[in-house]
MIDOSE-1310 file (N, C-alpha, C; in nm, 2 decimals, decimal comma, always signed):
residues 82
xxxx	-0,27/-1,12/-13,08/-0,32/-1,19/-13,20/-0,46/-1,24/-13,16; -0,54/-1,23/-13,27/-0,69/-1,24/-13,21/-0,75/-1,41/-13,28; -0,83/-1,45/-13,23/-0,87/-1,61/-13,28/-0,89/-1,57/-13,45; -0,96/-1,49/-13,51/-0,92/-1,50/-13,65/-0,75/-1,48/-13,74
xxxx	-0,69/-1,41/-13,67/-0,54/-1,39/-13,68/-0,52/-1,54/-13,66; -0,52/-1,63/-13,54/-0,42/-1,70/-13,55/-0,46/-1,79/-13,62; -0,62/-1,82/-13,64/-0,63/-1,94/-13,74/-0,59/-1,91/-13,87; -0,57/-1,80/-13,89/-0,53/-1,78/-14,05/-0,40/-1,85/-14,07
xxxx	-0,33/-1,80/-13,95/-0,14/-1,83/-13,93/-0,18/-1,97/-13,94; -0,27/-2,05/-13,86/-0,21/-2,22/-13,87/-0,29/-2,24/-13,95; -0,35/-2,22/-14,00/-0,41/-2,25/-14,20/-0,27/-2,23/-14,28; -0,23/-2,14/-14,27/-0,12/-2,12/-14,36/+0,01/-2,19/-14,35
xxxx	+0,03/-2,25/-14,22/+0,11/-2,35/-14,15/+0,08/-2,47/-14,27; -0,03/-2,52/-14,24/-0,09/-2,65/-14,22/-0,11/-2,67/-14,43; -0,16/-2,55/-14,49/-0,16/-2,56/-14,65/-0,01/-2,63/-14,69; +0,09/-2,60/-14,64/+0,22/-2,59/-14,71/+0,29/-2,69/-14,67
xxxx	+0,22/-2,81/-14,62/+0,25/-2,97/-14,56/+0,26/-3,04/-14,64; +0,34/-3,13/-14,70/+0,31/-3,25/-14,78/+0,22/-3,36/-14,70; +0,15/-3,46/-14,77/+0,07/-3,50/-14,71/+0,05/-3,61/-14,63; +0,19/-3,60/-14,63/+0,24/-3,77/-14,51/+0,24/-3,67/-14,36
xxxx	+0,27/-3,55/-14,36/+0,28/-3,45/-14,26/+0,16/-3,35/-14,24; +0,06/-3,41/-14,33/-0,06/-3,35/-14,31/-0,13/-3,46/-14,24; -0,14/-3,55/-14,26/-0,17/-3,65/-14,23/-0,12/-3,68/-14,06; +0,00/-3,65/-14,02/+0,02/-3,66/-13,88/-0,02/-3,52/-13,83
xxxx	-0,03/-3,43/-13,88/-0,09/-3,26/-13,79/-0,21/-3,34/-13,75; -0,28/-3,40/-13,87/-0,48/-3,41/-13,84/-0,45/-3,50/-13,73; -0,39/-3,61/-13,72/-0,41/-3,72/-13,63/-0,39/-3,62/-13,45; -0,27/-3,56/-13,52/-0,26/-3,50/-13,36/-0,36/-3,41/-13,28
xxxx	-0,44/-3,31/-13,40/-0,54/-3,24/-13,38/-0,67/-3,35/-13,32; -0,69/-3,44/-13,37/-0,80/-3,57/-13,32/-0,77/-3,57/-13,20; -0,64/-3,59/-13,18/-0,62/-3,67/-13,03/-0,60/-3,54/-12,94; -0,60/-3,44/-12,97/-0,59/-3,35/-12,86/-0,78/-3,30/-12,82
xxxx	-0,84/-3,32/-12,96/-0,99/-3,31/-12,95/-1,07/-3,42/-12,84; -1,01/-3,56/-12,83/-1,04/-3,71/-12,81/-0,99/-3,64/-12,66; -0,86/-3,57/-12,64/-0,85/-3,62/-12,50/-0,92/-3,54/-12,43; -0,98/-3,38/-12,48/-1,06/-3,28/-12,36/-1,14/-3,39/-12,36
xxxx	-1,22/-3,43/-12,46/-1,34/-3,56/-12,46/-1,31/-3,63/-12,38; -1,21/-3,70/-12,35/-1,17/-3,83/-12,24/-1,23/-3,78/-12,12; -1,16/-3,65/-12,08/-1,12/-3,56/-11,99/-1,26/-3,57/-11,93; -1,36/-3,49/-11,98/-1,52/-3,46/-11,96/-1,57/-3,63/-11,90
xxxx	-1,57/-3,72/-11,98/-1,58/-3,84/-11,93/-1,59/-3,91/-11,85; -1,47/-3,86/-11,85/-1,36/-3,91/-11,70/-1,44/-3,86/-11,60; -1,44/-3,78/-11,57/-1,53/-3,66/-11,47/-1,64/-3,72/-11,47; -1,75/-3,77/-11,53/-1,83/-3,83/-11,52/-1,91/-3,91/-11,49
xxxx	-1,81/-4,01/-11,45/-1,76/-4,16/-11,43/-1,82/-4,14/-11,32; -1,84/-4,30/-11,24/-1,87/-4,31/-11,08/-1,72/-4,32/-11,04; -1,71/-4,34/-10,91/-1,58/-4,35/-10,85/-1,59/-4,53/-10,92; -1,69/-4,60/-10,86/-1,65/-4,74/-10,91/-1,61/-4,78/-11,06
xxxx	-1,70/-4,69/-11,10/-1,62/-4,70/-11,28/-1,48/-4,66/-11,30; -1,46/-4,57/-11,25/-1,29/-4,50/-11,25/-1,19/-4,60/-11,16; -1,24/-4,69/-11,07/-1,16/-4,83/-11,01/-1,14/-4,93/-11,02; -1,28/-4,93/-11,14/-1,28/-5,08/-11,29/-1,16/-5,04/-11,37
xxxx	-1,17/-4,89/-11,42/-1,08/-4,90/-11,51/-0,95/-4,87/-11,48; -0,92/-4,83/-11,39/-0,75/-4,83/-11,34/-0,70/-4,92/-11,32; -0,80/-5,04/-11,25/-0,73/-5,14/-11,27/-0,75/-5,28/-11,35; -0,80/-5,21/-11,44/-0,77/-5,28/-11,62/-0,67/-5,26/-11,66
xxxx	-0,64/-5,08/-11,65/-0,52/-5,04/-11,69/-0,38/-5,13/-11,65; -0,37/-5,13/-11,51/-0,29/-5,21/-11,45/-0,27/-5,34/-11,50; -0,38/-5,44/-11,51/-0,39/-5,57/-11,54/-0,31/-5,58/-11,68; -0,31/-5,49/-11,78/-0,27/-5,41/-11,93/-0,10/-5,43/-11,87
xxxx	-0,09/-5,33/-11,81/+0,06/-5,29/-11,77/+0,12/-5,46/-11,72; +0,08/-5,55/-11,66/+0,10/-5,65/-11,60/+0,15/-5,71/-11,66; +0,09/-5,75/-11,81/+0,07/-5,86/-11,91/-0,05/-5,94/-11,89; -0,19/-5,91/-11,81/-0,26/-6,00/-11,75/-0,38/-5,97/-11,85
xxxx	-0,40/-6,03/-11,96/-0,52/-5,99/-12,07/-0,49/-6,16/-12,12; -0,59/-6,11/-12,19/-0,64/-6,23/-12,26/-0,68/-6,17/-12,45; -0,63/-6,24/-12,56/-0,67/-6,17/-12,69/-0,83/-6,21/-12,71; -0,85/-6,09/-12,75/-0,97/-6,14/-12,82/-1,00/-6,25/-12,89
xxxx	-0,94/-6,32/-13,00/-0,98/-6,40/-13,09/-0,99/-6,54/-12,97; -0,93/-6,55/-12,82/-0,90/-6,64/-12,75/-1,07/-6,62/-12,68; -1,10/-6,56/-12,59/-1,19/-6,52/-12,57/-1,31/-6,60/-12,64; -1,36/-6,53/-12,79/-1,39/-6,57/-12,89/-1,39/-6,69/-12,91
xxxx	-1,33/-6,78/-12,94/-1,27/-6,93/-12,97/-1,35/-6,97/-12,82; -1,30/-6,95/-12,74/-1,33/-7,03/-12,58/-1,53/-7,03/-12,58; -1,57/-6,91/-12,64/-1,75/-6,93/-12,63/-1,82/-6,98/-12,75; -1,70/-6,97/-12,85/-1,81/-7,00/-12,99/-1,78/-7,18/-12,97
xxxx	-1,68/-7,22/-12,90/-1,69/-7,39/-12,89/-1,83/-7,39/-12,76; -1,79/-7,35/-12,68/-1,90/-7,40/-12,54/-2,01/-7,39/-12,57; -2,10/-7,23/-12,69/-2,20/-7,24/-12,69/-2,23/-7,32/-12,85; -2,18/-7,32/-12,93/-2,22/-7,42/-13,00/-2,22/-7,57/-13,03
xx	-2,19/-7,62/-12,92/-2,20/-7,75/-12,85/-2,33/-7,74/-12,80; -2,39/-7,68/-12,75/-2,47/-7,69/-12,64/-2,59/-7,65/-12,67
């Protein structure tokens, strides 16, 4: 099957979706698009950038974050005091 053959087949797949199921095909198409992108990225990175973010990741997995809006609240009091 040649690349015009097969996109015809997943056009024809993809026409005959209702659209709560079209709607999850596209998202999965994004994220498989997003991840070669990550991928390329990733590769790009310094080694120190890629050991900031692993161990974000980690800190994430931990429970060790802080929310935004906390964050937020903690600078908008200190600097508008001051």
């Amino acid at each position: 099957m040649d690349a015009s053959e097969l996109k015809l087949k997943i056009f024809r797949e993809i026409d005959t979706l209702e659209k709560r199921k079209l709607e999850e095909v596209y998202g999965y198409l994004q994220n498989f698009i997003r991840a070669e992108r990550s991928l390329d990225e990733w590769n790009e990175l310094s080694e120190a950038q890629k050991q900031g973010l692993l161990i974000g990741i980690k800190q994430i997995e931990l429970g060790q974050t802080v929310l935004h809006e906390d964050v937020m609240e903690k600078y908008r009091k200190k600097y508008s005091d001051g």
